[in-house]
PASEBA-1860 file (N, C-alpha, C; in nm, 3 decimals):
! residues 165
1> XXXXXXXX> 2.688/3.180/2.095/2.686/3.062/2.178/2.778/3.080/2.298 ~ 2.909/3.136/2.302/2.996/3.141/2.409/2.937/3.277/2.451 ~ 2.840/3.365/2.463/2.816/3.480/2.534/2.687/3.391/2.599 ~ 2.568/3.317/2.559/2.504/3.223/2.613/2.598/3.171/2.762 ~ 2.691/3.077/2.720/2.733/3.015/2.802/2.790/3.091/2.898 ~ 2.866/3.213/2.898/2.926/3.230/2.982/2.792/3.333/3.069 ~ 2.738/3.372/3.015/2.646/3.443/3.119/2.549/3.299/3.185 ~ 2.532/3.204/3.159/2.456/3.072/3.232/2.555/3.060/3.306
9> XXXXXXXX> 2.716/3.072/3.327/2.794/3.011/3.400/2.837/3.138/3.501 ~ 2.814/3.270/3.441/2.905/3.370/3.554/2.808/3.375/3.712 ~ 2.689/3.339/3.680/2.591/3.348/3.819/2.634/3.242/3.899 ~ 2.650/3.137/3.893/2.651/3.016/3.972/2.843/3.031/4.010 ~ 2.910/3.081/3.942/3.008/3.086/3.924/3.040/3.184/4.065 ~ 2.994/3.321/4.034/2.990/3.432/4.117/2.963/3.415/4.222 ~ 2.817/3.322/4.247/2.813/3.267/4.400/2.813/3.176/4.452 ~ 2.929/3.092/4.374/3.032/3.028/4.475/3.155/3.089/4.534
17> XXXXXXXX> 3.186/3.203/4.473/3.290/3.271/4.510/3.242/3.334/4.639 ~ 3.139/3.414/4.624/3.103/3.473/4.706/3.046/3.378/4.860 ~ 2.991/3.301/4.816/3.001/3.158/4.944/3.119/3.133/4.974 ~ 3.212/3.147/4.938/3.367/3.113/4.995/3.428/3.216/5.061 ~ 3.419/3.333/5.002/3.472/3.458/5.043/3.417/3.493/5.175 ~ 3.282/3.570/5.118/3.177/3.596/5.231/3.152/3.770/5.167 ~ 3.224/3.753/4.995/3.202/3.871/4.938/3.036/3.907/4.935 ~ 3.017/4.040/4.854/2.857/4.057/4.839/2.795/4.046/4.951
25> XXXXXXXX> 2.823/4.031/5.096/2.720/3.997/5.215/2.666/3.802/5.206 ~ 2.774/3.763/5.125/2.723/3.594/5.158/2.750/3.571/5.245 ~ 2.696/3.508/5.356/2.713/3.396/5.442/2.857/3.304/5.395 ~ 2.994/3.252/5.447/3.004/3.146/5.432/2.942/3.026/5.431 ~ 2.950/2.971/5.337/2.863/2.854/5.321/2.919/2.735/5.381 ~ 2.861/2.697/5.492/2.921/2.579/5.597/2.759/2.540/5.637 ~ 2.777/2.397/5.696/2.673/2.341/5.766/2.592/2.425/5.857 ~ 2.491/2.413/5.948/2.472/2.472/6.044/2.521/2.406/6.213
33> XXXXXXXX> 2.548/2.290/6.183/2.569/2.220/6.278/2.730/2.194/6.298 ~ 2.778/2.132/6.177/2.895/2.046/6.185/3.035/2.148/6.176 ~ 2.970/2.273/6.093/3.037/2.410/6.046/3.140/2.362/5.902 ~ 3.135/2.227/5.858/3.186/2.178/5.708/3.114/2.217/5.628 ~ 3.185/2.166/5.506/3.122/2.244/5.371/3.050/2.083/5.352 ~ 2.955/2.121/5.303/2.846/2.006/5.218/2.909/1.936/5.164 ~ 2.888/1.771/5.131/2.938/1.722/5.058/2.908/1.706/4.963 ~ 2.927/1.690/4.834/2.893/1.677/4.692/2.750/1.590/4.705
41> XXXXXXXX> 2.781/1.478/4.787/2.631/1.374/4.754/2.495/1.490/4.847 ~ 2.518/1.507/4.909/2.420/1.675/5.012/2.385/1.758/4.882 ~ 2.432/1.792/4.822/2.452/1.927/4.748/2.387/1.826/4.602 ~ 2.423/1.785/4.558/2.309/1.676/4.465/2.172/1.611/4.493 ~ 2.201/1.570/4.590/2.062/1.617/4.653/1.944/1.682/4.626 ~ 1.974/1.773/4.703/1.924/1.969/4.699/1.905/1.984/4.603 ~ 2.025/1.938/4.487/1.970/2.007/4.340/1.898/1.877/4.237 ~ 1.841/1.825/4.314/1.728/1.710/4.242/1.564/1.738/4.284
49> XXXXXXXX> 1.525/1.823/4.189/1.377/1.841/4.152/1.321/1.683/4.257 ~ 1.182/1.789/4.243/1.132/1.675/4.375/1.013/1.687/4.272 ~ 1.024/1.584/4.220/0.914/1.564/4.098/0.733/1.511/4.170 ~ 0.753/1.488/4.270/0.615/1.444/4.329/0.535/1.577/4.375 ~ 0.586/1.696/4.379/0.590/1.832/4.394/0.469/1.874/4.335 ~ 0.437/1.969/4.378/0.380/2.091/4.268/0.437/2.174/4.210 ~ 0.385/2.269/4.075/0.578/2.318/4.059/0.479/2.475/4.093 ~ 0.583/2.546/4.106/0.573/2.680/4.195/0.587/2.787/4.079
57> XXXXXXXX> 0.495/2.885/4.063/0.487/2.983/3.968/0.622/3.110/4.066 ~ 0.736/3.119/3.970/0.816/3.245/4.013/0.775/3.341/3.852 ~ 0.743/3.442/3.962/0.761/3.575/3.834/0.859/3.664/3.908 ~ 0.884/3.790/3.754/1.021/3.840/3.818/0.955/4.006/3.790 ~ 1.012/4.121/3.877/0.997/4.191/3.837/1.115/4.300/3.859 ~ 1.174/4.421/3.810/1.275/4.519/3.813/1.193/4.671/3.833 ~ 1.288/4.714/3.876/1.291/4.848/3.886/1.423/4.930/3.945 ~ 1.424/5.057/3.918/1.536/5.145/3.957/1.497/5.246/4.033
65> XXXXXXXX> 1.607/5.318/4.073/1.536/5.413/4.150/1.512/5.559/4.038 ~ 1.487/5.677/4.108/1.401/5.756/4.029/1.493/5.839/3.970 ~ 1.679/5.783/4.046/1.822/5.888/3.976/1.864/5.817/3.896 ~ 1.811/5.644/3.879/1.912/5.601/3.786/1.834/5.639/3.678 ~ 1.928/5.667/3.558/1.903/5.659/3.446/1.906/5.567/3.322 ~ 1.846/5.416/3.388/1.830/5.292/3.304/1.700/5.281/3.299 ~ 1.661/5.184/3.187/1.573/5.080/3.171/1.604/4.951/3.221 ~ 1.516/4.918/3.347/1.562/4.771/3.391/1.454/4.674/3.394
73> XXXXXXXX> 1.447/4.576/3.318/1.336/4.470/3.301/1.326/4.363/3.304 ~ 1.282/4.265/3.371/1.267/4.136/3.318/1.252/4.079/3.162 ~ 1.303/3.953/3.152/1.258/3.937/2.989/1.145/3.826/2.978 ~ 1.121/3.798/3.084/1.020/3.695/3.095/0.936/3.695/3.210 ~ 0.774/3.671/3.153/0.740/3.741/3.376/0.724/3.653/3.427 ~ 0.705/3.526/3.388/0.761/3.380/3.496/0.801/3.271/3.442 ~ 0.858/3.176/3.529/0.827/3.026/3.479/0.807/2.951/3.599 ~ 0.772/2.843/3.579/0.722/2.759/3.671/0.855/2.633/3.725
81> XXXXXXXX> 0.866/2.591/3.838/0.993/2.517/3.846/0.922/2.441/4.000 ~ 1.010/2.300/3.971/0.948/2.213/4.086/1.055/2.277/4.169 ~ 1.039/2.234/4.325/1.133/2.254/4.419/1.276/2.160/4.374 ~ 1.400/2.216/4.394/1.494/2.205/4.364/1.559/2.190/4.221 ~ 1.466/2.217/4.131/1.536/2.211/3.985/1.526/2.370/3.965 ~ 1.705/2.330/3.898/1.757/2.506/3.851/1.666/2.530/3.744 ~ 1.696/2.698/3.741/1.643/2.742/3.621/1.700/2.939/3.590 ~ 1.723/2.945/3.537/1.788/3.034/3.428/1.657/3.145/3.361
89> XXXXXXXX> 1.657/3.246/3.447/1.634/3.361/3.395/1.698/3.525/3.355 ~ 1.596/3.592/3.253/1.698/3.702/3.209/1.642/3.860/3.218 ~ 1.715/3.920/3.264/1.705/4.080/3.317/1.771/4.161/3.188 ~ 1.764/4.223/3.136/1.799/4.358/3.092/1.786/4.514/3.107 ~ 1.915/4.572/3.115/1.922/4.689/3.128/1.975/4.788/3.028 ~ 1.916/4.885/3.016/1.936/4.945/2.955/2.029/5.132/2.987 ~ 2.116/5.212/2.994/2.179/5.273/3.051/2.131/5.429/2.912 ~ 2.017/5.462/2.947/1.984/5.618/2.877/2.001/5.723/2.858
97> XXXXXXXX> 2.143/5.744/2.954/2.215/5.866/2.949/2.295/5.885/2.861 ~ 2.408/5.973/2.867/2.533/5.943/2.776/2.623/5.961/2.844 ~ 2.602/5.917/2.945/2.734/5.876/3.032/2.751/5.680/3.106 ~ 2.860/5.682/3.151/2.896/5.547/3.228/2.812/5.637/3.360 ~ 2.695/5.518/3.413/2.672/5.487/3.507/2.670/5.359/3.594 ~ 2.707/5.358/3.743/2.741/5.266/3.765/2.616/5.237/3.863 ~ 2.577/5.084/3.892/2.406/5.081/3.929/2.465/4.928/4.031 ~ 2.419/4.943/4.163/2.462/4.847/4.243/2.230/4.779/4.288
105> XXXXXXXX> 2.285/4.631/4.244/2.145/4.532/4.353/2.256/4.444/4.381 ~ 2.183/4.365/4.329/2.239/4.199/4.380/2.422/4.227/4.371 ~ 2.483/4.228/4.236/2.592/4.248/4.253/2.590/4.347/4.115 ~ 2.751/4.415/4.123/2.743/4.529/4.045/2.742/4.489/3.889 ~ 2.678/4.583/3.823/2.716/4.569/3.667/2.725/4.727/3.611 ~ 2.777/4.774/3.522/2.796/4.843/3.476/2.768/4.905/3.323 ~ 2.642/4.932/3.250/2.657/4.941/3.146/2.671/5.027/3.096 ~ 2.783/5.094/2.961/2.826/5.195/2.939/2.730/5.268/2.861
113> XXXXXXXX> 2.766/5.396/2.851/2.649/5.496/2.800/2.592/5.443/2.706 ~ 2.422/5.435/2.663/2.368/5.385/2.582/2.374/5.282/2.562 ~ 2.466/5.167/2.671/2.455/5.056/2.615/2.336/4.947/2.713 ~ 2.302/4.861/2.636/2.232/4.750/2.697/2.295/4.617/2.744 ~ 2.272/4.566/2.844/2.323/4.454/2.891/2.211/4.347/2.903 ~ 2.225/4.183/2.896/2.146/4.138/2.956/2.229/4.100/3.098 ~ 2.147/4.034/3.153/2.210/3.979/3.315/2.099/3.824/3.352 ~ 2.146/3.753/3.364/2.136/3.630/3.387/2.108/3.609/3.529
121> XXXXXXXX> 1.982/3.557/3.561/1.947/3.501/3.719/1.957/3.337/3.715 ~ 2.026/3.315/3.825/2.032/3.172/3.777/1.948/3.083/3.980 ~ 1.890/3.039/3.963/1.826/3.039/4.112/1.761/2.883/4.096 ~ 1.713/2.837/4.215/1.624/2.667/4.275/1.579/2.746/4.367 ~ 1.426/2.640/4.373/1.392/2.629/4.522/1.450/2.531/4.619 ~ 1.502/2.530/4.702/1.548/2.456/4.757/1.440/2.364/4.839 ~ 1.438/2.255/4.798/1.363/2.112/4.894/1.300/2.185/4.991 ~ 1.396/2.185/5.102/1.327/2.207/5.244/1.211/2.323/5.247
129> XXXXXXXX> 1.186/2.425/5.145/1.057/2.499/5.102/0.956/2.401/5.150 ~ 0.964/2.305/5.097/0.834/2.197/5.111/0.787/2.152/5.244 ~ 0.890/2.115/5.330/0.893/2.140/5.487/0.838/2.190/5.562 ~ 0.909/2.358/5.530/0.897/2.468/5.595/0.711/2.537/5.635 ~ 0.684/2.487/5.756/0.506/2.516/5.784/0.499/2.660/5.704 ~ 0.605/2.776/5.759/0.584/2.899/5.707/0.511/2.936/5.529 ~ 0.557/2.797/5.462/0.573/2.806/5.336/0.446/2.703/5.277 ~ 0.350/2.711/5.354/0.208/2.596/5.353/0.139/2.653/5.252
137> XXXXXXXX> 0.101/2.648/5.095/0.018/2.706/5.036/0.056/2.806/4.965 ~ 0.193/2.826/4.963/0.271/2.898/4.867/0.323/2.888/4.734 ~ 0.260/2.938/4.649/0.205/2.901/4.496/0.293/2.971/4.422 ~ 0.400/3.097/4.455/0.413/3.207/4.390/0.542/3.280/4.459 ~ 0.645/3.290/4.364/0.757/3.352/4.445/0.799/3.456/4.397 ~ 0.814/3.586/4.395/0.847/3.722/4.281/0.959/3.734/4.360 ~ 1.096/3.719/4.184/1.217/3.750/4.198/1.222/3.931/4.187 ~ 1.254/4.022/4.281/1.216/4.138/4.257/1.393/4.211/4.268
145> XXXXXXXX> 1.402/4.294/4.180/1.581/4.360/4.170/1.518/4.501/4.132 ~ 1.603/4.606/4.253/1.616/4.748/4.235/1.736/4.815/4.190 ~ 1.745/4.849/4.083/1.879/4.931/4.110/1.880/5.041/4.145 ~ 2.028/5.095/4.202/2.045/5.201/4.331/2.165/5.234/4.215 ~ 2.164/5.394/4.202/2.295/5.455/4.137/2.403/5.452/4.229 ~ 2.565/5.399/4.190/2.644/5.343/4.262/2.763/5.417/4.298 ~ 2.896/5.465/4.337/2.990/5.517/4.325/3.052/5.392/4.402 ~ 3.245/5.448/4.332/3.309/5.379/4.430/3.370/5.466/4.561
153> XXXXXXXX> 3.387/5.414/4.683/3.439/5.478/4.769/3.578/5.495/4.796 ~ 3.614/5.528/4.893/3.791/5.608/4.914/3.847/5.453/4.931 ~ 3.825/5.351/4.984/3.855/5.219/4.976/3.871/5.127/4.821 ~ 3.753/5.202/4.773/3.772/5.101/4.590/3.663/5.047/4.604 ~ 3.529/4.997/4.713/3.481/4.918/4.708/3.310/5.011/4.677 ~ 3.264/4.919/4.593/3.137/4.976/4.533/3.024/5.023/4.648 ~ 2.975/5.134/4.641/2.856/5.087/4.754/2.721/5.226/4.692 ~ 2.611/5.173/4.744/2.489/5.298/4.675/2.503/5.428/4.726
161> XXXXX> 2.516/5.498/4.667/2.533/5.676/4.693/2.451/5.706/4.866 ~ 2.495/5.765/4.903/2.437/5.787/5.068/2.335/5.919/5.042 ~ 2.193/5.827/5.136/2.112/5.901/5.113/2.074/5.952/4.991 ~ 2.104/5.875/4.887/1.928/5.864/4.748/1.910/5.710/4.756 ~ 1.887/5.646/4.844/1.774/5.566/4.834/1.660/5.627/4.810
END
C-alpha cells in the first residue's frame, strides 16, 4: 500500500518541483500574461473533468533504443478520460543485463541489474484541448516514452550518451 502511494504521489510531486525549478527542461510555471503563479481556485478548475465532454481514448506505448538493454512496456494500452480529470498510468521496465544501467526519457530512473521497476504516469487533459480548433475531432492521444542509455557527465548531471541516439 505505501509503495502504491508513493509512486501515485512521486509524479505529480516531481513536477511540481520541476515547475518551480525549471529542472528536467520545465517551463516555470507562471501565467502567460500576468507572469504569477495560478491561483488555487484556476488550478481547480483545470483539474475538474468537463463531464459534458466526450472522453478521449489515450493509449500508451514504450520503447528503447537498440543499446539499451531493458524491457520497457506499458501495463495497460489505454484508458479513456474526460478532459481535465487525472488519471494514473503504469510503465515497466525491466534492466536484462547484469549490470546497473542507467536509461534517461522523461526523467531518470535507474534499475539495477536484473531488476524491474514499475514507473507511474500520472497526466489530464487539460480543458482548453476542447477549445483548441487544432484539436477538432481528436479522439486519441498516444502517451509514447523512449529510453536512451544514460551516463553522468563531468558536471554530475545526467544526460543521453552523445551520438547513440
Amino acid at each position: 500500500m505505501g509503495t502504491v502511494s508513493l509512486s501515485y504521489g512521486s509524479v505529480p510531486l516531481y513536477k511540481t518541483i520541476c515547475q518551480q525549478t525549471g529542472w528536467g527542461g520545465q517551463p516555470i510555471k507562471s501565467t502567460a500574461h500576468g507572469g504569477g503563479l495560478e491561483s488555487e481556485a484556476e488550478i481547480a478548475t483545470r483539474l475538474t473533468p468537463v463531464t459534458t465532454s466526450r472522453r478521449l481514448r489515450i493509449t500508451f506505448a514504450g520503447s528503447t533504443s537498440d543499446i539499451l538493454p531493458w524491457k520497457f512496456s506499458p501495463q495497460q494500452r489505454e484508458v479513456r478520460v474526460l478532459p481535465g480529470e487525472t488519471a494514473l498510468a503504469f510503465y515497466t521496465a525491466t534492466n536484462k543485463s547484469d549490470e546497473d544501467v542507467i536509461g534517461v526519457a522523461t526523467y531518470s530512473v535507474t534499475p539495477a541489474q536484473g531488476e524491474t521497476v514499475d514507473m507511474p504516469v500520472f497526466f489530464y487533459i487539460d480543458p482548453e484541448f476542447l477549445k483548441d480548433p487544432n484539436m477538432k475531432g481528436i479522439d486519441t492521444i498516444t502517451l509514447n516514452y523512449t529510453f536512451f542509455k544514460a551516463k553522468y557527465d563531468k558536471d554530475g548531471h545526467l544526460s543521453p550518451i552523445p551520438g547513440l541516439r
